[in-house]
C-alpha positions in Angstrom: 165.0 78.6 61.9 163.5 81.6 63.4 160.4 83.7 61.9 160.8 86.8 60.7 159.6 89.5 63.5 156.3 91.4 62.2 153.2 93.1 64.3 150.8 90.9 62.0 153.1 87.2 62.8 151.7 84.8 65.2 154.7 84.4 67.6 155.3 81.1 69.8 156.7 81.6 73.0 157.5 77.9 75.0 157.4 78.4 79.0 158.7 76.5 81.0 157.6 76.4 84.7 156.4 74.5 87.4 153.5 76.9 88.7 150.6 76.5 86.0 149.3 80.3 87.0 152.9 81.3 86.0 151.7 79.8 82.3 148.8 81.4 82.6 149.3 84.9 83.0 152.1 84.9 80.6 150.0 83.2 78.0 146.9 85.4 78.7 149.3 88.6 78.0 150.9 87.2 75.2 147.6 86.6 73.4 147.0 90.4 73.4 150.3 91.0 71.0 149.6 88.2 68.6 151.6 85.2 70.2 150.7 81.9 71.6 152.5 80.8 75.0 152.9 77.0 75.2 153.5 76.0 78.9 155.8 73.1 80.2 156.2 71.7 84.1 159.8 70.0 83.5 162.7 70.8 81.5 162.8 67.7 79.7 159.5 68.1 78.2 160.8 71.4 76.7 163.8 69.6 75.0 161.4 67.3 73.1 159.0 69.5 72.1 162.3 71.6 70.8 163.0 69.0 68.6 160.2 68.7 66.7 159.0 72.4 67.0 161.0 76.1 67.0 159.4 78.3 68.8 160.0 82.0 68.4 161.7 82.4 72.1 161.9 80.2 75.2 160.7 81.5 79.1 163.2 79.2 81.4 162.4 79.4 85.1 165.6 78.3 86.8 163.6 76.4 89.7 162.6 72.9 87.5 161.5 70.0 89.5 163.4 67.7 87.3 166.4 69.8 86.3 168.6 73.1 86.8 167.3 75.9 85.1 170.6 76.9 84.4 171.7 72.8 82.9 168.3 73.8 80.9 169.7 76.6 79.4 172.8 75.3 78.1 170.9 72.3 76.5 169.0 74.6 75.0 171.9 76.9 73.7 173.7 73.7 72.2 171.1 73.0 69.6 169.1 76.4 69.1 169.6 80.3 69.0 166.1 80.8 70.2 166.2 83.9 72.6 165.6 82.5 75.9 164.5 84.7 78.6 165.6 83.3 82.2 161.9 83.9 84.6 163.5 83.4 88.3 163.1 84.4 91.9 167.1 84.5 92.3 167.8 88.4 91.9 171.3 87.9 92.9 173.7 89.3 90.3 175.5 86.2 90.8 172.8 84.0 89.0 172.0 86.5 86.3 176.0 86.7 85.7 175.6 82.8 85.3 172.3 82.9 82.9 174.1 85.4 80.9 177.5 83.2 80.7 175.1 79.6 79.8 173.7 81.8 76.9 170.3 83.7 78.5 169.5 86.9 76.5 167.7 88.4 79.4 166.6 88.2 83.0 163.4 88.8 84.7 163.1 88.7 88.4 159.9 87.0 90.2 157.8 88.9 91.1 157.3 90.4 87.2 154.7 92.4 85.0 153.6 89.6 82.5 153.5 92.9 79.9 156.9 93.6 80.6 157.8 90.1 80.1 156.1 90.6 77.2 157.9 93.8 76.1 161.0 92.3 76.2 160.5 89.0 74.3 159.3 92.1 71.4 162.0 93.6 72.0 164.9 90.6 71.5 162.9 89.5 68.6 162.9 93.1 66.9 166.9 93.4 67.5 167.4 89.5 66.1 165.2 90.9 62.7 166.8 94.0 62.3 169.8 92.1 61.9 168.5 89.5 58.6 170.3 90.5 56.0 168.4 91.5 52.8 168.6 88.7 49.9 171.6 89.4 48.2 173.7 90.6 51.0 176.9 89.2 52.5 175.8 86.5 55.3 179.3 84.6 55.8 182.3 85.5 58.4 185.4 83.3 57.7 188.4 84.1 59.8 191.6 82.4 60.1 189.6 78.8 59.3 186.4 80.0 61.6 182.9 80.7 59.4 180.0 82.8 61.3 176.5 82.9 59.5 174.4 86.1 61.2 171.4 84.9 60.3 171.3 81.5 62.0 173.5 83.0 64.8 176.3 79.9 64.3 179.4 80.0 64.2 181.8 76.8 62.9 185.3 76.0 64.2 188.2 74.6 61.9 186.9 71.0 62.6 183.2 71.5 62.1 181.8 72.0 65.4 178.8 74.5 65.3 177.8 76.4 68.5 174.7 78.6 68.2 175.0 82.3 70.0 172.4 83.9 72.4 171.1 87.0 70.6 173.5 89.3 72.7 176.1 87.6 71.8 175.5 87.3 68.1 174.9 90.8 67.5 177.7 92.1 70.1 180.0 89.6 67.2 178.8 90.7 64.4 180.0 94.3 65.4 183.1 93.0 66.1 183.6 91.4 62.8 182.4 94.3 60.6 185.1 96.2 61.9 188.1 94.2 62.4 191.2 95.6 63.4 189.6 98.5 64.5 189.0 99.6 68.9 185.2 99.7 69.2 184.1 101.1 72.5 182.4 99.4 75.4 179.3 102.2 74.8 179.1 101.4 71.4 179.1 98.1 71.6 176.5 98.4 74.5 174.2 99.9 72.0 174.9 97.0 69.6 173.6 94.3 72.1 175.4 94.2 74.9 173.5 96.5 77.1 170.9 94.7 80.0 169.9 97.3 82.3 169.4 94.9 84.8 173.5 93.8 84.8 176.2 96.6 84.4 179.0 93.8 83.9 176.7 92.8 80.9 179.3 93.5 78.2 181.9 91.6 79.7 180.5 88.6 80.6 179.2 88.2 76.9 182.7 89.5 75.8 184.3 86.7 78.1 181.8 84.0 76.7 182.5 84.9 73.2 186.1 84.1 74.0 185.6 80.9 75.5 183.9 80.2 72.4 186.8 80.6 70.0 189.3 80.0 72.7 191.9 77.6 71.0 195.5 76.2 72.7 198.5 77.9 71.2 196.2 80.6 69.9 196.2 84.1 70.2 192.7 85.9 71.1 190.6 86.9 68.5 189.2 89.8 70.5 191.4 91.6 72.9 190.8 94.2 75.0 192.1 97.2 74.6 192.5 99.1 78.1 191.3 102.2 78.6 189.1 102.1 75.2 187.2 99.1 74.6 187.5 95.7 72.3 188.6 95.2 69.4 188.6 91.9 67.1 192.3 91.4 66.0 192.0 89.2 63.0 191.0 89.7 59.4 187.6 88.9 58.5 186.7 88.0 55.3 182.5 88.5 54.2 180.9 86.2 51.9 
């Protein structure tokens, strides 16, 4: 379970990369907004400490020397929601489109601003707590024999099966759901989640990974796109 974001909460970051001055500079920024970076040199290393230990977010540099970055990534996404913030020297839009689609939340290009890195870690971690629900409140989807708890960022198919959602993709859901039946546009949905300055074609391919998700033979889509105006989620939701 993730901590609840606050200025005064000691926030761990794991960072995984091969370059120990990589670790470094990340960790010795992170110390001046009250987190703690622990550093990794393989990918496998990271998957055991995750399952013992959940950190607040996860730095993945796609360049491993015992795995793709990428194969990392969707490891990661198939037991954890953990924001996970892809750190690579591949600035084609075809590799972020592909960290994106595996589950990333964001994408930072090498060379980088360890304060921006920074910045953005606060940032995905600010969104995610903004959207806790306050005790009391509603915290269960259930549509058409589907369940999606916000808080835990999973969502349950018919049989059982739990997948856990990137942070985009959790929030640009949850809109979706609050307002079934109804055309929400691609700029408002942008500003619930989907938008990553870094990728114009963000939106979609979060949009296209959420469908995958709940893609079922002999179904009809849950969200459809409606051309022209945006998305819309076409089945009734029920909140309990």
């Amino acid at each position: 379970m993730q901590k609840s974001f606050a200025p005064s909460a000691k926030l761990t970051v794991f960072i995984v990369d091969d370059e120990p001055e990589i670790g470094q500079l990340l960790r010795e920024a992170m110390s001046h907004f009250d987190m703690t970076g622990e550093t990794f040199s393989t990918g496998s290393s990271m998957l055991a400490a995750l399952t013992n230990e959940s950190p607040d977010a996860c730095i993945v540099d796609l360049g491993l020397p015992d795995m793709e970055g990428m194969a990392l990534i969707n490891e990661i996404r198939r037991i954890s929601s953990v924001p996970i913030i892809v750190l690579s020297a591949r600035g084609h839009s075809t590799d972020r489109v592909m960290g994106l689609e595996l589950g990333a939340d964001d994408y930072v290009v090498k060379p980088f601003d360890p304060r921006e890195v920074v910045a953005r870690i606060r940032s995905i971690l600010r969104r995610s707590s903004d959207r806790t629900p306050a005790r009391g409140e509603v915290d269960l989807a259930r549509f058409e024999d589907w369940s999606y708890r916000p808080s835990s960022h999973c969502l349950t198919s018919p049989e059982g099966e739990e997948t856990f959602l990137s942070t985009g993709e959790a929030t640009l859901l949850e809109a979706l759901l609050r307002a079934p039946k109804r055309v929400l546009t691609r700029d408002y949905l942008l500003e619930h989640g989907g938008r990553d300055e870094s990728l114009d074609r963000s939106i979609d391919v979060r949009i296209s990974r959420l469908r995958k998700k709940l893609n079922r033979k002999n179904e009809a889509a849950h969200i459809r796109t409606i051309y022209g105006s945006g998305y819309m989620f076409a089945t009734a939701v029920t909140w309990c």
